[in-house]
C-alpha positions, -999 to 999 in steps of 0.1 A, spaced: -18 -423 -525 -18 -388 -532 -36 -362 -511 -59 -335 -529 -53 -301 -519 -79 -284 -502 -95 -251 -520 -91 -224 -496 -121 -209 -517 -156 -217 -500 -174 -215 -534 -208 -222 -519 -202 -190 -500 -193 -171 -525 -223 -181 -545 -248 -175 -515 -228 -142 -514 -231 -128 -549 -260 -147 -560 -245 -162 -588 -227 -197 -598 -193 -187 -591 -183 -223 -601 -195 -218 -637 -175 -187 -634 -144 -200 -623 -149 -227 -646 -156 -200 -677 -123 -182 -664 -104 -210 -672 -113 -216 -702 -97 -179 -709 -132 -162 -714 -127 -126 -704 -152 -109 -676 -168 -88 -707 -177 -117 -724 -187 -136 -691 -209 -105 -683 -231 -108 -718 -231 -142 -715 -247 -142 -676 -261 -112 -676 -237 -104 -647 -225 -71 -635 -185 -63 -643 -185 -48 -607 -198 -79 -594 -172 -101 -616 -142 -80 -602 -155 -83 -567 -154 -123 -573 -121 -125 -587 -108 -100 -557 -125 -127 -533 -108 -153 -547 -73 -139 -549 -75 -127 -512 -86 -162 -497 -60 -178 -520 -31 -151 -506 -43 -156 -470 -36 -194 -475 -2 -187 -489 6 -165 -457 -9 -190 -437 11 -225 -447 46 -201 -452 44 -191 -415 36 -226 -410 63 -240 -428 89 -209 -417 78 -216 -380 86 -255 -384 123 -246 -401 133 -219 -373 124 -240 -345 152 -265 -356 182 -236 -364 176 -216 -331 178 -237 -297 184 -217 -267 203 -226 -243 
């Protein structure tokens, strides 16, 4: 059985946060909308859609950092044994 991956993004957070639906958002990215056509459509700052998509992209680059030293810390463990 396959595992889901967990999103490193707490979107409930980020909603409380901005005051928006960031899933809607997220969802409307996807679907290749652009933020100036999200901002007319939601009524939604272009500041505040920036400062979303930075949030996102930072959580999502600390969890990339975070299993690499992980997984580097697992492999160098094995090639260096003192002693």
């Amino acid at each position: 059985m396959r595992q889901r991956k967990q999103n490193p993004v707490d979107i409930a957070a980020l909603s409380k946060k901005y005051k928006c639906d960031v899933k809607r958002i997220i969802r409307a990215w996807k679907n290749e909308k652009n933020d100036s056509e999200l901002s007319q459509a939601l009524g939604i700052n272009l500041l505040k859609l920036t400062q979303i998509r930075q949030d996102i992209a930072t959580a999502h680059t600390k969890e990339r950092q975070r299993h690499q030293k992980k997984s580097s810390a697992a492999k160098t463990s094995l090639l260096f044994k003192p002693w």
